[in-house]
Every structure is written in structure tokens, then in C-alpha cells.
Backbone bond lengths (Angstrom), bond angles and torsions (degrees), N, CA, C in turn:
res aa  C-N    CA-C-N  psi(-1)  N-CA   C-N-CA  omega(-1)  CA-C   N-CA-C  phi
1 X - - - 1.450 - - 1.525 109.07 -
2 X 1.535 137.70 151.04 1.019 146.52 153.36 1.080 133.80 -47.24
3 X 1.650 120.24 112.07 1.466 122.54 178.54 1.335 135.11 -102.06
4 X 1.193 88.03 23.75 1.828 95.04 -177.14 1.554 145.06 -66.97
5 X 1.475 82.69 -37.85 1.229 107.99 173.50 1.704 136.48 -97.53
6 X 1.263 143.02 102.77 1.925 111.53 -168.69 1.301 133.24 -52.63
7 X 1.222 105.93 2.63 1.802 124.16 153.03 1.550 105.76 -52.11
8 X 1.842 96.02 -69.48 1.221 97.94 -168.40 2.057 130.75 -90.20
9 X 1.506 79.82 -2.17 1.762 98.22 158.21 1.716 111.61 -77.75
10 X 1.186 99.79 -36.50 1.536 93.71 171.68 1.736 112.30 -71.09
11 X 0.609 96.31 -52.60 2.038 103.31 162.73 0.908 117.43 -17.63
12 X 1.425 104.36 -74.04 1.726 128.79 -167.68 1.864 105.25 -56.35
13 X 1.582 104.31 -44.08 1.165 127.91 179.27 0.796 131.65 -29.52
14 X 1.603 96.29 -55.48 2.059 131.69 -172.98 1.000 113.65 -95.90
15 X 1.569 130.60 -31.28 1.370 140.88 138.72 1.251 134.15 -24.75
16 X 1.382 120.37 -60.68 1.337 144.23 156.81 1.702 120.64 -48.14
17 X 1.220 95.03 -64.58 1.817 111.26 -175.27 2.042 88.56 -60.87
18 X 1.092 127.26 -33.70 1.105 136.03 -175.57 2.116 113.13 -51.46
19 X 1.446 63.39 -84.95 1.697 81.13 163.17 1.762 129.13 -53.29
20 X 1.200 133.05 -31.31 1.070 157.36 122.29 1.768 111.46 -3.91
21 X 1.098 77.28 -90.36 1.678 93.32 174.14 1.627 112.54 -50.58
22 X 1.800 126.20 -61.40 1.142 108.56 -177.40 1.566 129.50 -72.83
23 X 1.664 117.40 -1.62 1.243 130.23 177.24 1.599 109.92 -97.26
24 X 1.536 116.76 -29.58 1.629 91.78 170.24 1.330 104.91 -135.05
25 X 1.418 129.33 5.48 1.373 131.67 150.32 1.580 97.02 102.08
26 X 0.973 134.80 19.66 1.177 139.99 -172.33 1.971 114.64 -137.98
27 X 1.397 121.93 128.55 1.256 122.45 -177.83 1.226 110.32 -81.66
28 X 1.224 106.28 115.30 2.003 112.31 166.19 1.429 97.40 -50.50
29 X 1.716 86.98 149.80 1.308 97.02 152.10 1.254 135.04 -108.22
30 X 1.539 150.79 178.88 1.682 121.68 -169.68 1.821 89.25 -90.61
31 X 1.131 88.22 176.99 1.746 110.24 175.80 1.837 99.73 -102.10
32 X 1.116 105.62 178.03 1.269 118.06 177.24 1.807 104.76 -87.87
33 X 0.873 100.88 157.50 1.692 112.96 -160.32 1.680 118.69 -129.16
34 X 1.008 128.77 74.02 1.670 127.51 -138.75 1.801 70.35 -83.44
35 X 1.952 92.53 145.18 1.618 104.08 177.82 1.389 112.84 -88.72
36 X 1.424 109.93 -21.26 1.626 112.82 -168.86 2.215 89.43 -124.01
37 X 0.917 119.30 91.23 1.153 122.43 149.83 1.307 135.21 -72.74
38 X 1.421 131.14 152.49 1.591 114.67 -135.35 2.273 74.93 -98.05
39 X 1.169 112.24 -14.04 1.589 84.76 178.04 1.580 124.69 -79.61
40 X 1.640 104.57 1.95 1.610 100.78 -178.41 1.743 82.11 -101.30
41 X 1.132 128.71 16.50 1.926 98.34 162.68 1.176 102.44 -127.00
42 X 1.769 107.03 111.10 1.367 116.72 139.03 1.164 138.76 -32.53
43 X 0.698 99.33 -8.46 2.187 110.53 -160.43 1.502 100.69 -92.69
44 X 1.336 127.58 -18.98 1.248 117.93 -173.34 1.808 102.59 -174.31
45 X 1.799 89.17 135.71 1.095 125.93 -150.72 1.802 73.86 -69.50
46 X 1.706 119.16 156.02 1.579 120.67 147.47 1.213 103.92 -94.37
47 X 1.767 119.78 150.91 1.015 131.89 -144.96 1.712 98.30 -72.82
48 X 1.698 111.60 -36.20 1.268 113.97 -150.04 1.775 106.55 -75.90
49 X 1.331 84.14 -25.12 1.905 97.61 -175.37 2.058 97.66 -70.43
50 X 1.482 95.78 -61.28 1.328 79.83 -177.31 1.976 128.27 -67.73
51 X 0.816 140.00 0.21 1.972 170.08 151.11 1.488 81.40 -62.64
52 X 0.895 111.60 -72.98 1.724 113.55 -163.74 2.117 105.88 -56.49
53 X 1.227 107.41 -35.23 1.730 111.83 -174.81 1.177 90.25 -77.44
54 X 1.628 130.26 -51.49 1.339 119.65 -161.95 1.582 100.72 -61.06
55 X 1.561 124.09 -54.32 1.278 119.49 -143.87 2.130 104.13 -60.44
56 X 1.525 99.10 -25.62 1.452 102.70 -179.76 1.552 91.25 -96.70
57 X 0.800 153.26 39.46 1.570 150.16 155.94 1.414 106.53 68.67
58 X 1.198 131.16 52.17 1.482 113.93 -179.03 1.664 98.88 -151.93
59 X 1.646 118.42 72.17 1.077 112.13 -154.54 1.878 109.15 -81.95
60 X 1.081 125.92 103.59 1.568 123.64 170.49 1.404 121.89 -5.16
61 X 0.971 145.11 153.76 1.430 163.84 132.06 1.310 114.65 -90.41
62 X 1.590 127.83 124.43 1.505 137.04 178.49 1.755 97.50 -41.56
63 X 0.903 129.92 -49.76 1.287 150.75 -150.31 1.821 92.88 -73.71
64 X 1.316 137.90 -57.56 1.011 143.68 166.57 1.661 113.62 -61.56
65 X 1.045 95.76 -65.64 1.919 78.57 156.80 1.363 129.79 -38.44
66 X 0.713 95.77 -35.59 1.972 93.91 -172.04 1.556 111.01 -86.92
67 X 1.776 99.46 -12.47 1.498 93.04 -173.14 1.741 104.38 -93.15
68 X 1.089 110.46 -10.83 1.542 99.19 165.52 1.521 130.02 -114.94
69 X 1.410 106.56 161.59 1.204 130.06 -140.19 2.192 99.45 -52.49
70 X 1.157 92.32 -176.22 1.860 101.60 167.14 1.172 103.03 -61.62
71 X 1.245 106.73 -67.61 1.260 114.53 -169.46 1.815 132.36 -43.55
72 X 1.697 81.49 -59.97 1.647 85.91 155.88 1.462 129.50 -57.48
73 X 1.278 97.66 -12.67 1.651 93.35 -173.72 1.540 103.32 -81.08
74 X 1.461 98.09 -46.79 1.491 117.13 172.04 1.918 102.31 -28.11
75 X 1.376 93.89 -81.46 1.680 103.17 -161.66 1.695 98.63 -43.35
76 X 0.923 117.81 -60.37 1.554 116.97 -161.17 1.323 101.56 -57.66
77 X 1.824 136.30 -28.57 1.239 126.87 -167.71 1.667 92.84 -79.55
78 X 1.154 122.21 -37.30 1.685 133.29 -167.58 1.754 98.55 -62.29
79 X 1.417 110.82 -41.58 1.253 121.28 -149.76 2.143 105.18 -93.67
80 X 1.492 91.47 -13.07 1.636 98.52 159.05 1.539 133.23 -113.42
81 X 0.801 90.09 40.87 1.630 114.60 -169.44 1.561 95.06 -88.89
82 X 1.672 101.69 132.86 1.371 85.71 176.85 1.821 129.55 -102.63
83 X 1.693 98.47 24.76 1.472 106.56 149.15 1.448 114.62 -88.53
84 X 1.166 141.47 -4.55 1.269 159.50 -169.62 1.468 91.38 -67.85
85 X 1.812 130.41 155.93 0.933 116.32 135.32 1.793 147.30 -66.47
86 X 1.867 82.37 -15.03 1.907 101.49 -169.30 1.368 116.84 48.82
87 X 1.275 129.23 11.80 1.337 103.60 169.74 1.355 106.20 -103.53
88 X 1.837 114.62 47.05 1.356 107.86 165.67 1.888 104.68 -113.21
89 X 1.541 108.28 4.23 1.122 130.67 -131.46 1.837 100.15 -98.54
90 X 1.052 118.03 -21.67 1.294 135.51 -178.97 1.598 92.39 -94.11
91 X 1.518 123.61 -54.64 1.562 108.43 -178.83 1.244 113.41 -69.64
92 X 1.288 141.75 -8.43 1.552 148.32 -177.11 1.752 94.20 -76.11
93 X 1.617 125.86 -73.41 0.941 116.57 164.57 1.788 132.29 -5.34
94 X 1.296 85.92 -72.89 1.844 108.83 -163.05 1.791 83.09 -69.79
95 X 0.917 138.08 -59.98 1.620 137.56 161.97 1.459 122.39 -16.92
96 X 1.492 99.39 -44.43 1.729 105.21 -177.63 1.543 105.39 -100.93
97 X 1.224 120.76 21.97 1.372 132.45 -152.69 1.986 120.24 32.75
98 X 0.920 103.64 49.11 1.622 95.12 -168.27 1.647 103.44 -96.07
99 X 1.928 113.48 -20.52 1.167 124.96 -170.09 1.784 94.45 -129.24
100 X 1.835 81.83 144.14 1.495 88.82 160.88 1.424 123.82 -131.02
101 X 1.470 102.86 27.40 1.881 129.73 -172.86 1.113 79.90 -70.86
């Protein structure tokens, strides 16, 4: 379903909590919802993503950060995590073109 909108976040919402409920009979509850997540700011690298470029040699530039998407920012912050395995984390790079190791 579409999340773009808080129309359609509420949707997804009621949808979900819906389904939830008729599969184990019990109402979720929401999770906590951080308003400023570190993948909507360009402005600054997270520490673990950039530790994570250096340790495979491909250290970020602010400037390259900012040029890719949420999403991408998303994966790469998900993808340096250090419960993560990261060894998807060097092909994400070369993916967003930032590496050519």
C-alpha cells in the first residue's frame, strides 16, 4: 500500500493493526517513531556508515551523501550496523556508484 501521504499512513496503519488483530487476536501496539531520522539528513554523514566506508576503503564525502536518495541513505545506514553482517555493504556502494573497488 502507499505511504506517502498521512491519509495514506493512516491507511497502512488501520490496515495493518487490522490484520494483526484478525491473525493473532491481539492489537499491536505502535513502536516509537523517531521524527528526524539520521537518513532524511544529508548534512551529516552517521558515524557507523562512514567507520564502515573507511574500514572497506571507500571513505564518503558529505557531498556524496547528499547526492543519494533516502532510501539509499536508509540502506547503507541499515547496512552498517554493527549487528548487520555488512558484507552487503561494499556492494551497496558500487550500486549507488560511490565505489569502483
Amino acid at each position: 500500500m502507499p505511504c506517502d501521504t498521512e491519509t495514506e499512513i493512516q491507511e497502512y496503519r488501520s490496515h495493518l493493526r487490522q490484520l494483526v488483530q484478525t491473525r493473532s487476536g491481539e492489537t499491536p501496539s505502535d513502536l516509537p517513531i523517531d521524527p528526524h531520522p539520521d537518513w532524511q539528513n544529508a548534512t551529516q554523514i552517521p558515524e557507523s556508515v562512514q567507520a564502515q566506508s573507511e574500514s572497506v576503503g571507500v571513505p564518503l564525502t558529505l557531498e556524496q551523501w547528499a547526492s543519494l536518495t533516502a532510501m539509499q541513505r536508509f540502506a547503507l545506514i541499515k547496512l552498517s550496523r554493527s549487528q548487520h553482517e555488512n558484507k552487503n555493504f561494499l556492494p551497496a556502494l558500487r550500486e549507488f556508484n560511490l565505489a569502483t573497488v
